[in-house]
N, C-alpha and C positions, 0 to 999 in steps of 0.2 A: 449398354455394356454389360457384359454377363461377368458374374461375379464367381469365381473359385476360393471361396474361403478357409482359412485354415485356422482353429481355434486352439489356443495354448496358455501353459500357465504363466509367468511370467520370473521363476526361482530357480535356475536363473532365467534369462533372459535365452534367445535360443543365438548361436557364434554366426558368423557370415557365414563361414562354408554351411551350416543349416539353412541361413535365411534365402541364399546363393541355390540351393537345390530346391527348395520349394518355389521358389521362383521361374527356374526350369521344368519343373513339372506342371506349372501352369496357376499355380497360387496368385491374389493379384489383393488379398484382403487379409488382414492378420484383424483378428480380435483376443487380448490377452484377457483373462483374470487374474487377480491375485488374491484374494483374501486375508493370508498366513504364508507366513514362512516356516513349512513344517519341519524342514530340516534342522534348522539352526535353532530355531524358537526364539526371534526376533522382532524388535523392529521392521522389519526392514520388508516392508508390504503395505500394496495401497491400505490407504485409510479413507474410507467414503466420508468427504467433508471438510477432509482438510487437506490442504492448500501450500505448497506442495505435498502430491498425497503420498511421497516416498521424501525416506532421510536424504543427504546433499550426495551419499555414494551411490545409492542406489537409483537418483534422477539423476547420476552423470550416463550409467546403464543404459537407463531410457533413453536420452541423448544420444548415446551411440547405437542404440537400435533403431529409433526411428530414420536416424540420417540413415543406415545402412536398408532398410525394408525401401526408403522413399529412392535412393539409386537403382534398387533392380525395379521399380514400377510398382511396388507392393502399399497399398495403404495402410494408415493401423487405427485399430479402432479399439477405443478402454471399455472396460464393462465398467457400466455404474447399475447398483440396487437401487432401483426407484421408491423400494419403502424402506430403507434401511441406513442407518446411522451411524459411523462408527463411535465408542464410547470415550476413543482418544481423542476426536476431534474437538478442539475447542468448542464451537458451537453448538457440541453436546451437553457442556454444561450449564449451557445459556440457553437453551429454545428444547432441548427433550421432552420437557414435562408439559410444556403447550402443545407441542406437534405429534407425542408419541398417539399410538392408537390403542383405543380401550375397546374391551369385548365387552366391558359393565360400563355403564355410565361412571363407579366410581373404581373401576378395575387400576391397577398396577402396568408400567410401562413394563412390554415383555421383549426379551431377546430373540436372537437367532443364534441358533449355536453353532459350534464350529465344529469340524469333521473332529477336529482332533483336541477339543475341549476348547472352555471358552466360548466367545462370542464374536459371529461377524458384527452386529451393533443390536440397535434398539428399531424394533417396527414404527415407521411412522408413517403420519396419514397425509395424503397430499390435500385432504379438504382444510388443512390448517394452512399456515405460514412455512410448513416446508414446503411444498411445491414450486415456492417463489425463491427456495433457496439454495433446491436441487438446480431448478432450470438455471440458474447463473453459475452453479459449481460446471455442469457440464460445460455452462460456454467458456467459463474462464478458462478451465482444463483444456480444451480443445483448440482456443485462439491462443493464449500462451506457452502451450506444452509444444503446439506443432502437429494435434493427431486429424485425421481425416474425416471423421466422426464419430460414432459414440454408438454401443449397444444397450439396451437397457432393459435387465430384467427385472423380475418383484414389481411389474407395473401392472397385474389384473390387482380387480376389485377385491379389497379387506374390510369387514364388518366394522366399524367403527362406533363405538357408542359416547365418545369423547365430547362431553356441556359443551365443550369450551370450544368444539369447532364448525357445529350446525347443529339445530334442533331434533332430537331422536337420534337413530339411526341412519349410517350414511356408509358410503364403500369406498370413496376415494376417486370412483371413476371418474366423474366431472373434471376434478383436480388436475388428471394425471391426461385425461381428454386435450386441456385446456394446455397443459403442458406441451402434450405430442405438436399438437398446433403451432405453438409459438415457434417449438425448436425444427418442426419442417419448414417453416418462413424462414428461417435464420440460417439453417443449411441450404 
């Protein structure tokens, strides 16, 4: 099947009559981001990690967009950051400081910043115990939520110098290798 993709943000969401014309033009794949809600300065935007990763208004949204893209034929696929954490997510403040990634053995966990200040999260390394906690976020996200599969950037190789998750130097690749694997079996 050849794929017509069409990549958006997701603030808001795009109305039928949108979803209804890219569909007639031949669209057959939606992948959204969302990072920030730059308009409002909100809540109200995926959070990488956590579960559900929009407040209860803004997954009613999703709700209605996905059932609306899945009747014209259109799939939807969520972007997840394969090294990236958000700092709201619960599991941020229980697993950051083991998972994040060091550019010194005793370096500081660093962020990502956000277009419009702030941060998308914290870099983390997939040679640690996040890797095992991404692959379960995308599946849950994607058998629960309803979407068709999953995009995933932030997944080349980052320098890692973190004791605490292989000896020296390391980049993640393995992790994020081991990862790709599991989740093309699973799709």
């Amino acid at each position: 099947r050849k794929l017509f993709p069409a990549f958006i943000g997701s603030s808001p969401f795009p109305c039928g009559e949108q979803v209804k014309a890219m569909a007639r033009s031949g669209v057959n794949v939606i992948s959204f981001m969302d990072d920030f809600d730059y308009k409002n300065q909100t809540r109200n935007y995926w959070h990488d990690g956590e579960f559900p990763p929009y407040p209860p208004g803004k997954m009613a949204e999703l709700a209605r967009f996905l059932k609306l893209c899945h009747s014209c034929g259109i799939a939807v696929i969520p972007y997840f950051a394969g090294g990236i954490l958000s700092p709201e997510a619960p599991v941020f403040a229980r697993h950051a400081r083991e998972w994040y990634t060091a550019v010194k053995p005793d370096g500081q966990l660093r962020y990502h910043p956000a277009a419009m200040g702030g941060t998308q999260g914290g870099f983390m390394c997939p040679d640690s115990g996040w890797v095992q906690f991404l692959e379960s976020y995308i599946k849950r996200c994607v058998d629960e939520l309803g979407f068709d599969g999953y995009y995933l950037d932030y997944g080349g190789p980052r320098v890692c110098r973190n004791p605490g998750h292989l000896p020296g130097e390391h980049n993640g690749a393995d992790g994020l290798i081991g990862m790709m694997q599991n989740l093309r079996q699973w799709l």
